[in-house]
C-alpha positions in Angstrom: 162.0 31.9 86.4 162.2 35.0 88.2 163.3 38.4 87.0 164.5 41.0 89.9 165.9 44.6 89.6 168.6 45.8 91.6 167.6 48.9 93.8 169.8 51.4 95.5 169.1 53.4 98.1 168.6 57.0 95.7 166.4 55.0 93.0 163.0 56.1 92.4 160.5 52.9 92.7 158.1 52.9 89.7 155.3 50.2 90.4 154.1 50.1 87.1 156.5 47.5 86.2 155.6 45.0 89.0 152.2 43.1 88.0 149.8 43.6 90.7 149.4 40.2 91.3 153.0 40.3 93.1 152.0 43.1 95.0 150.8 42.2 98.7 146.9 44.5 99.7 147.5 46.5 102.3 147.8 50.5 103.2 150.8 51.0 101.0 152.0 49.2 98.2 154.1 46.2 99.0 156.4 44.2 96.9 158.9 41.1 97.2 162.0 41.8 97.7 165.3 40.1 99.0 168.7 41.5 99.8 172.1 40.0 100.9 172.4 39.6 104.6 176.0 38.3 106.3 176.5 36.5 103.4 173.0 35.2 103.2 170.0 36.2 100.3 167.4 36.4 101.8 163.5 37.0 100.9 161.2 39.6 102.5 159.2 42.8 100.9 159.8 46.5 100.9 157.1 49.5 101.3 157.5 51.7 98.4 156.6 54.9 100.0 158.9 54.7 102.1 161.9 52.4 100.2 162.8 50.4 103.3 162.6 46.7 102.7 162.1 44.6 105.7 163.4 40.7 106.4 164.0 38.0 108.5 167.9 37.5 109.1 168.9 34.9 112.4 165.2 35.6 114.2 165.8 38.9 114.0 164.0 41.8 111.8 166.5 43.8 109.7 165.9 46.7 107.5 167.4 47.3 104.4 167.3 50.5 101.6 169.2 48.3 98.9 167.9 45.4 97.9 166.7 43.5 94.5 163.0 44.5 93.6 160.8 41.2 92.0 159.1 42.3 89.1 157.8 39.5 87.4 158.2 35.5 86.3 155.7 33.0 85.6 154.3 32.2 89.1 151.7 31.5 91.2 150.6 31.0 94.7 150.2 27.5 96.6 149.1 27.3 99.6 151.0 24.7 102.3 149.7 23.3 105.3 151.8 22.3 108.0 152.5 18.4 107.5 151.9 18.8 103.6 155.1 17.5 101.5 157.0 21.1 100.7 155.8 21.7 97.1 158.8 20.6 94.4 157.8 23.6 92.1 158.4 26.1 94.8 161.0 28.9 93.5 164.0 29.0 95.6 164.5 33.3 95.9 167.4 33.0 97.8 169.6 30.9 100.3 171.8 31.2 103.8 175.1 31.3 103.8 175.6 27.5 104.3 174.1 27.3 101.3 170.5 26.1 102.3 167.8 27.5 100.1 165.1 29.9 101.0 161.5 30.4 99.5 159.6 33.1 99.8 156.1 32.6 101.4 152.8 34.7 101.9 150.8 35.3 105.0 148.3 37.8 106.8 149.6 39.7 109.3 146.4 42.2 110.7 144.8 41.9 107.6 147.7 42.7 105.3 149.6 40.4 103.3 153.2 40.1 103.9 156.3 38.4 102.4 159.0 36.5 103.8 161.5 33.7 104.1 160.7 30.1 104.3 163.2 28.4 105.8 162.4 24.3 106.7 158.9 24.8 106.3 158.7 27.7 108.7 157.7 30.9 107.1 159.1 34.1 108.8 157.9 37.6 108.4 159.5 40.7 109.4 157.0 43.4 110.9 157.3 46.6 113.2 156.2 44.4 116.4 158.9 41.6 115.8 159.4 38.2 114.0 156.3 35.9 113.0 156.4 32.2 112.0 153.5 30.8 110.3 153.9 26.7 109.6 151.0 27.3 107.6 151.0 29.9 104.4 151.4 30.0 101.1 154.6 29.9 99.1 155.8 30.8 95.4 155.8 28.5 93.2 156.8 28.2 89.1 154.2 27.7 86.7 155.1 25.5 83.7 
């Protein structure tokens, strides 16, 4: 299971309690995160310094400054391969307002690793130039 904090737009971020391995490499730290969009919860990541998380909401990329942090669960990375079965164990973070569940998945965007929805084995990232789908990445999955 998965444990997430609840984050309003005036609360300080303290990345101590996220374990680094939940934390993306890149510039500036960067976390998982997911937020309610039009009814939807949806999975992305948020750049602490400067507390705006970023997702994936109808092909287009919307910003958020409240959202729910992930700070830890027993989890792991698994990568999936276009035409792969979707993994079983994979940890549903969220779901659309018709009720279909999202995943959240990793991939390298310019050499930084960045969060966001998978949605029917399509994994879409939010970043400053647009939407990116990957059919290849890896996604979050539980550990028993």
């Amino acid at each position: 299971m998965a444990t997430w904090l609840n984050i309003r737009e005036d609360r300080e971020l303290d990345p101590s309690k996220i374990p680094p391995e939940f934390r993306a490499n890149g510039k500036e730290p960067i976390y998982m995160a997911r937020a309610w969009i039009d009814g939807s919860l949806v999975p992305g990541y948020v750049k602490l310094s400067s507390h705006v998380a970023y997702f994936v909401h109808e092909g287009q990329v919307v910003t958020k400054q409240e959202f729910q942090l992930f700070i830890n669960g027993n989890l792991e990375w698994l990568e999936y391969e276009q035409g792969d079965p979707f993994p079983f164990e994979a940890l549903q973070v969220g779901r659309t307002a018709e009720n279909e569940p999202l995943f959240i998945g990793s991939v390298k965007v310019e050499g930084v690793d960045l969060y966001g929805k998978v949605q029917g084995k399509v994994c879409c990232v939010a970043t400053d130039q647009g939407v990116i789908e990957r059919t290849s990445f890896f996604v979050l999955v539980i550990v028993d």
